[in-house]
C-alpha positions in Angstrom: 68.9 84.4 108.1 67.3 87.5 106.1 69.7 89.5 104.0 70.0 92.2 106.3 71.0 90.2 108.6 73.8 88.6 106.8 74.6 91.8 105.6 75.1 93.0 109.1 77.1 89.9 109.8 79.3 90.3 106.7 80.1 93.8 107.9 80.7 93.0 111.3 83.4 90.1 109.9 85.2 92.8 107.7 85.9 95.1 110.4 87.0 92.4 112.7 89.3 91.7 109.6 90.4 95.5 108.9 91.6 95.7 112.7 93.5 98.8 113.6 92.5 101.7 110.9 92.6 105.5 110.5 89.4 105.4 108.3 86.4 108.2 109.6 83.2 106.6 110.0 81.8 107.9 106.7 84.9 106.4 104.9 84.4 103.3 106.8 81.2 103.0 105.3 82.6 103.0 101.7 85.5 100.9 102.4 83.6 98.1 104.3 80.8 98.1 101.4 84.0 97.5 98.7 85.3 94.6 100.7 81.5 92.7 100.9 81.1 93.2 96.8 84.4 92.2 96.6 85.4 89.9 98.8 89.2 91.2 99.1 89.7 92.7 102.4 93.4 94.3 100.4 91.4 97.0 99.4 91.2 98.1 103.0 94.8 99.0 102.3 94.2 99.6 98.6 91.6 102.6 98.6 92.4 105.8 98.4 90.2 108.6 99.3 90.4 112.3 98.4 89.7 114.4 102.0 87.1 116.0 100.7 85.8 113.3 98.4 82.8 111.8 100.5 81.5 115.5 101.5 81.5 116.4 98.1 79.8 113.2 96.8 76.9 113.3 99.3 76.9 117.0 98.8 76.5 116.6 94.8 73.7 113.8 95.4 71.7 116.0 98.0 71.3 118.6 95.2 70.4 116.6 92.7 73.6 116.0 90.7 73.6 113.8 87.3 75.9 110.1 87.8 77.4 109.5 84.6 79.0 105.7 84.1 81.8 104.6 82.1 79.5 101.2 81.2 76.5 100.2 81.5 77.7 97.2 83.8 78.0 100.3 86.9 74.6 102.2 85.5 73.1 99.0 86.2 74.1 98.7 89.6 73.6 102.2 91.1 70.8 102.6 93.5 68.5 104.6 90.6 65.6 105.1 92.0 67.1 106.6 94.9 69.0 108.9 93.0 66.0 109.9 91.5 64.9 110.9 95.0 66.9 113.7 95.6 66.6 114.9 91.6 69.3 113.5 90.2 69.6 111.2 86.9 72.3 108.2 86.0 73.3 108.5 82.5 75.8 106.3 80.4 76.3 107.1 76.8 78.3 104.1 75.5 75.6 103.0 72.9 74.7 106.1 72.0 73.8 106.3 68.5 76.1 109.4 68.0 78.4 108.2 69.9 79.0 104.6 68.1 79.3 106.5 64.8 81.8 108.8 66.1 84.1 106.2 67.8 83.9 104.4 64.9 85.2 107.7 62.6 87.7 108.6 65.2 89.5 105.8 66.4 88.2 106.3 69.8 86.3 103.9 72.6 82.6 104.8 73.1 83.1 104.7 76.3 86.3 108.2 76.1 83.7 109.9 73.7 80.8 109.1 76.2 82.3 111.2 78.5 82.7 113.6 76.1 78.8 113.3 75.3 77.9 113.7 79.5 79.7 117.3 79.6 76.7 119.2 79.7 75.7 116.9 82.5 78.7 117.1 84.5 78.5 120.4 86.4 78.9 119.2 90.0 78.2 115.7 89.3 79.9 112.4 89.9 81.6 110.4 87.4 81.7 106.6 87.9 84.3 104.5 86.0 84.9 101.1 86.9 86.1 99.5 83.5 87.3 101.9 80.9 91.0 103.5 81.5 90.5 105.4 78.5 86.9 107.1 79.8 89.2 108.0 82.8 92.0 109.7 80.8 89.2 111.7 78.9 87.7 112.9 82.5 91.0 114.0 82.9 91.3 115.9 79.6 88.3 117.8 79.8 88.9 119.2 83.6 92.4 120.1 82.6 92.0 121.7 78.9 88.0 122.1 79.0 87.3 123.4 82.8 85.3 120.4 83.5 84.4 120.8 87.1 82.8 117.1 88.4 82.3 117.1 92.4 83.6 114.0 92.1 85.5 111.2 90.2 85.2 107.5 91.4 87.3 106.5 89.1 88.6 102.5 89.9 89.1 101.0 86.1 90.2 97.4 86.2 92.6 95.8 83.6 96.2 95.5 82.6 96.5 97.8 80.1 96.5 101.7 81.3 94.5 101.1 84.2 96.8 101.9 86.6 98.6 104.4 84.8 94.9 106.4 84.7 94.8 106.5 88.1 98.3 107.5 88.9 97.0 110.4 86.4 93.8 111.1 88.2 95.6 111.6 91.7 97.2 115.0 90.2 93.9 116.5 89.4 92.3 119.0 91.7 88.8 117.2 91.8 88.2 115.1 94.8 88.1 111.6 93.9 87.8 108.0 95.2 90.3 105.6 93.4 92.8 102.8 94.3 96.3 102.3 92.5 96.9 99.1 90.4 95.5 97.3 87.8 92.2 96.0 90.4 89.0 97.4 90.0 86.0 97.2 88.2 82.4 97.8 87.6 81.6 96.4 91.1 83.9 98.6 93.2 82.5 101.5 91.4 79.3 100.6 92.0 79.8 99.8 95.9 81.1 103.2 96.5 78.6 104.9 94.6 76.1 103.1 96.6 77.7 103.7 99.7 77.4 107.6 98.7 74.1 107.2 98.2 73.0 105.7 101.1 75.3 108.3 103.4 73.4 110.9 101.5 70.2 108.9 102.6 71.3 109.0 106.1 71.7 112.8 107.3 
């Protein structure tokens, strides 16, 4: 069987196992692409997705917005050269040279003061976090003290320690986002919806 094909099959099976569900088609699209990298049809239940979240995203990537990750663990996965298509870039600072030396000094994780780095790169564009709580909580920071104005956050950390409470924190901002509540995540679930995104924005 060619990859497309199981791909097709595997998608098939996960909306067999979704059953009855309010999703659009567009969010269907993200959801159903989560579950295949994951394997964990829960986040059928588990994702939550700002109303205006997917117009935004495939909005932003249309235009040519900038992707900025948390890690370079989701830069690596993001459909680049696509991106590229429409004009846009995928940037993660984390090993920046400026940044290192900074986190170092200040106490901070590269990945917070990476996000600090990407501001000039933000206006309407989509943030991606899939492992770093604290590079969610500095997202947050900058749109409420800095007028940082994304057009969207996926913002889906994974971990035990603040990863849950960063998201509780990131569903009182007024910037659409895609996230889920609890300590599950990752760099693959960002990854999947950002993908997803990109291949909606592919499609109109």
């Amino acid at each position: 069987m060619e990859q497309h094909e199981i791909e097709k099959k595997s998608f098939e099976i996960i909306e067999g196992l979704l059953g009855r569900h309010s999703f659009s088609e567009k969010e269907l699209a993200i959801v159903k692409r989560v579950i295949h990298t994951t394997g964990d049809i829960e986040f059928g239940k588990e994702l939550i997705i700002h109303p205006q979240a997917i117009d935004r995203g495939v909005s932003a990537i249309r235009s040519g917005c900038n992707i900025i990750t948390d890690v370079n663990m989701v830069k690596a996965g993001i459909r680049e050269k696509v991106l590229n298509s429409f004009g846009g870039g995928l940037y993660c600072f984390v090993n920046d040279e400026d940044v290192i030396k900074e986190a170092a000094g200040q106490g901070k994780t590269r990945s917070a003061l990476g996000m600090q780095r990407a501001m000039p790169l933000l206006a309407n564009g989509i943030v991606a976090i899939g492992n770093a709580p604290t590079a969610l909580f500095e997202i947050i920071r900058l749109i409420n003290e800095d007028g940082l104005r994304p057009a969207l956050i996926v913002g889906v950390p994974v971990g035990f320690v603040d990863a849950a409470e960063s998201k509780d924190e990131l569903l009182k901002v007024d910037i659409p986002y895609i996230t889920n509540k609890g300590r599950k995540g990752g760099s693959p679930v960002a990854v999947a919806i950002v993908n997803a995104l990109i291949i909606l924005a592919g499609e109109g």
